[in-house]
C-alpha positions as CSV (number, residue, x, y, z in Angstrom):
1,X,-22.9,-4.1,-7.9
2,X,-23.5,-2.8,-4.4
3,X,-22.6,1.0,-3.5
4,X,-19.3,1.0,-1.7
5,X,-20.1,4.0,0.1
6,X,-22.0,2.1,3.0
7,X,-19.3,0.1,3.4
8,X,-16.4,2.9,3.2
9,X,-18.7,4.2,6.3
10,X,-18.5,0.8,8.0
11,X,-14.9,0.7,7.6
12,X,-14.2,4.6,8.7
13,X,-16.7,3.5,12.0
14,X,-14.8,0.3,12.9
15,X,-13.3,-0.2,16.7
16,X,-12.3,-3.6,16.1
17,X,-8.8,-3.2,17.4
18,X,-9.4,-0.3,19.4
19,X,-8.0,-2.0,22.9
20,X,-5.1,-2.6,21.0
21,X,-4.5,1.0,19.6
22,X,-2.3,4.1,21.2
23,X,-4.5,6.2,19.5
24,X,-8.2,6.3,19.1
25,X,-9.5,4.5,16.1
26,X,-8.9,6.5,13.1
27,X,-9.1,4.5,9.5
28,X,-7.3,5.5,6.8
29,X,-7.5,4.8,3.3
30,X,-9.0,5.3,-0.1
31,X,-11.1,3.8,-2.7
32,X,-13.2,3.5,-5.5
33,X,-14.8,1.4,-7.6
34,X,-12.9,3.5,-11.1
35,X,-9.6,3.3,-9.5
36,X,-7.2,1.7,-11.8
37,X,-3.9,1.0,-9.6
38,X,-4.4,-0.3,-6.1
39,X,-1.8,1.1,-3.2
40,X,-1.1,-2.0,-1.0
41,X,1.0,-0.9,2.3
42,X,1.2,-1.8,5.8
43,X,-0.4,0.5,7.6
44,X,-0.5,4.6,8.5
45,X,1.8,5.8,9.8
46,X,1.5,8.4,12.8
47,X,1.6,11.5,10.5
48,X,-1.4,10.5,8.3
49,X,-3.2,9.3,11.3
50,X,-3.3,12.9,12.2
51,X,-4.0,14.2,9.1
52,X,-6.7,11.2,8.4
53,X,-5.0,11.3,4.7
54,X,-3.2,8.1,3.5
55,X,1.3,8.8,3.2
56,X,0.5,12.1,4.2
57,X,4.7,12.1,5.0
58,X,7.5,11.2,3.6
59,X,7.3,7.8,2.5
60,X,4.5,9.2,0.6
61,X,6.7,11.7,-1.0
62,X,9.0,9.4,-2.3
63,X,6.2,6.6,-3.3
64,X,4.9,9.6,-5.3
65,X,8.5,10.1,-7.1
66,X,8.7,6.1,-7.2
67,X,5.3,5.8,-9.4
68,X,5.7,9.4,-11.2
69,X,2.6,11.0,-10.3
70,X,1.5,14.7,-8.9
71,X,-0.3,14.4,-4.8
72,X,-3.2,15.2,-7.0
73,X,-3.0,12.6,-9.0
74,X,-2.0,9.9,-6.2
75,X,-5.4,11.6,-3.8
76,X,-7.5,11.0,-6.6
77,X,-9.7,7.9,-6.0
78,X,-11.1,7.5,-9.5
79,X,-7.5,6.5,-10.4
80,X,-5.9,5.3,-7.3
81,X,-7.1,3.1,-4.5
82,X,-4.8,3.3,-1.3
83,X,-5.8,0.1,0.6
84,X,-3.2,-0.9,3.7
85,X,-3.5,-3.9,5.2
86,X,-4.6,-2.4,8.6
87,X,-6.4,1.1,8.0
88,X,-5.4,2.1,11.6
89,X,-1.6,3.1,13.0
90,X,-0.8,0.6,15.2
91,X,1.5,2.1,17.3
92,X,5.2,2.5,17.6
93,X,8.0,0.1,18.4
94,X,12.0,0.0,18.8
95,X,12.4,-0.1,14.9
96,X,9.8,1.6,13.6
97,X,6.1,1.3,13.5
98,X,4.3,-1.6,15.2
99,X,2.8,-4.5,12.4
100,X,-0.7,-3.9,11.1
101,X,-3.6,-5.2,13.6
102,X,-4.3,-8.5,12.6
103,X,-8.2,-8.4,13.1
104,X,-7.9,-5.8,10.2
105,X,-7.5,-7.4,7.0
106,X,-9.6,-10.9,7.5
107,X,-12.5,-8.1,8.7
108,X,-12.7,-5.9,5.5
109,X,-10.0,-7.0,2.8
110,X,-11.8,-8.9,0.8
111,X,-15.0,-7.0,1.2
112,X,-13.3,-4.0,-0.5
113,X,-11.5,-5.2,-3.1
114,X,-14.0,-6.6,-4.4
115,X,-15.1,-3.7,-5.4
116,X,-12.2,-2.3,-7.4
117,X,-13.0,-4.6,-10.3
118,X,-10.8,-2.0,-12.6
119,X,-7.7,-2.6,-10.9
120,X,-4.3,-3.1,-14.0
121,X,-2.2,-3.2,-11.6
122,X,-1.3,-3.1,-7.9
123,X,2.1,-2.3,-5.9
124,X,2.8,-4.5,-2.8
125,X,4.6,-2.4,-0.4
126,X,7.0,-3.9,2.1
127,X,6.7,-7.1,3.9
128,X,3.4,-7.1,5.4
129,X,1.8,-6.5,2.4
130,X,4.0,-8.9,0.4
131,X,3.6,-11.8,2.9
132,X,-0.2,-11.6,2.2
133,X,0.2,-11.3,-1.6
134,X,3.2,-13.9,-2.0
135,X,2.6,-16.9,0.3
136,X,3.3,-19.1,-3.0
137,X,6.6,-17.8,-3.1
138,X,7.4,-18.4,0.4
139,X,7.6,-15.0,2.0
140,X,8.3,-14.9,5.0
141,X,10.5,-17.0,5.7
142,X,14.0,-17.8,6.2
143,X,15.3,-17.3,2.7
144,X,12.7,-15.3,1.3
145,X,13.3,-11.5,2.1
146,X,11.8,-8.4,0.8
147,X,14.4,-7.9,-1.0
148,X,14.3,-11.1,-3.1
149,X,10.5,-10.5,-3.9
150,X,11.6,-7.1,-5.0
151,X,13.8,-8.5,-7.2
152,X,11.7,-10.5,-8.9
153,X,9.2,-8.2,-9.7
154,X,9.6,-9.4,-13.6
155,X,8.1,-12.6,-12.1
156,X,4.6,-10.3,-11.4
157,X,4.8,-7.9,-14.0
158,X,3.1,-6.2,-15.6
159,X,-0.6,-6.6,-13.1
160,X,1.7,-6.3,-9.7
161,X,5.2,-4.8,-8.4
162,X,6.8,-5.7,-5.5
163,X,8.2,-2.5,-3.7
164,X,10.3,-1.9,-0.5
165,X,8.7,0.7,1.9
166,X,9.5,4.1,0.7
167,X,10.3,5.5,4.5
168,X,13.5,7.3,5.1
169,X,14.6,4.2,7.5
170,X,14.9,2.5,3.8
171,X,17.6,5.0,2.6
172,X,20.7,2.3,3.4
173,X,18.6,-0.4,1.2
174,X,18.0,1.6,-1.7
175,X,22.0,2.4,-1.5
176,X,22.6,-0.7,-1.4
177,X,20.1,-1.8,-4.2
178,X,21.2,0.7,-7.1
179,X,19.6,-1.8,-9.6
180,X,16.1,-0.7,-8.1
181,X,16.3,2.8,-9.2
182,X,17.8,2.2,-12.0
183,X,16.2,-0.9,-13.5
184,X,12.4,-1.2,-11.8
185,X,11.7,2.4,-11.4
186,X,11.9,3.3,-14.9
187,X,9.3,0.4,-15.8
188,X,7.2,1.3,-12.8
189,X,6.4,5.0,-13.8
190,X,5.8,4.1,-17.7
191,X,3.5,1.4,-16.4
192,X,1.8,4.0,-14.1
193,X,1.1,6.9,-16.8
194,X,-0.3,4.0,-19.0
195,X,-2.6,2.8,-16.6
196,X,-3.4,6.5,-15.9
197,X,-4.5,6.8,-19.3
198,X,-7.2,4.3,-19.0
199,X,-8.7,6.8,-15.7
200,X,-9.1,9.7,-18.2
């Protein structure tokens, strides 16, 4: 197989959406071919656009309690690939950040998974992500919600989680979800530090 470096280049270079964007172009992600759990999210945030590191902030704090792991561990792209559906932050709107760009993932997606051919198992944050990875299930729509896919995360186990997003605007859900914490999250870091294992 290929080198992904040239295309990692490609990607870090791309304007696509650039008319679009409040900020200049700025990609942000992670990846390599050894990486063993893939990061699916929506898309950075304005924090790790600055800091051109992906959930540099605190979603990525508690993403980091959610799978069990150490900031080294989680920046380590020989074990973990952090792939968003749009690499760029798309802006802010009245609720929160803006979607991702839409010209994002049909432009480099596929291209880069196709690389992670070590992947066990991949979490599908929030409902960007999960509309991608779930149209089978019907999501979105009018009865399908995040939380539903999240709740039938048994339904993907053990290769892929369903996972709300792990910003503080998600504090009300995850009171209102206890069975989260106390049923999936327990599963989720075991299955993490086995896959781990395999990265050694």
């Amino acid at each position: 197989m290929a080198s992904i470096a040239p295309l990692l280049t490609a990607v870090r270079s791309c304007s696509i959406c650039a008319e679009y964007l409040p900020l200049d172009p700025r990609p942000v992600l992670q990846a390599h071919p050894h990486a063993r759990i893939l990061v699916v999210s929506q898309a950075p945030g304005r924090k790790a656009h600055e800091a051109g590191i992906p959930f540099a902030d605190a979603s990525g704090e508690r993403l980091r309690q959610w799978m069990g792991v150490t900031s080294t561990t989680f920046y380590d792209p020989h074990s973990i690939a952090i792939v968003p559906m749009g690499f760029c932050f798309p802006g802010t709107g009245k609720s929160g950040d803006l979607p991702p760009r839409p010209e994002c993932a049909p432009a480099w997606r596929e291209k880069l998974v196709a690389h992670l051919t070590h992947i066990e198992l991949t979490l599908v944050i929030g409902q960007y992500a999960q509309a991608y990875y779930f149209p089978a299930a019907g999501f979105p729509n009018a009865t399908t919600t995040v939380t539903k896919t999240v709740q039938s995360w048994r339904n993907y186990w053990p290769a892929v989680v369903p996972l709300p997003h792990p910003s503080p605007r998600n504090n009300i859900w995850l009171r209102r979800n206890p069975w989260f914490e106390a049923e999936l999250l327990p599963c989720l870091q075991a299955r993490v530090a086995e896959v781990l294992t395999h990265a050694l």
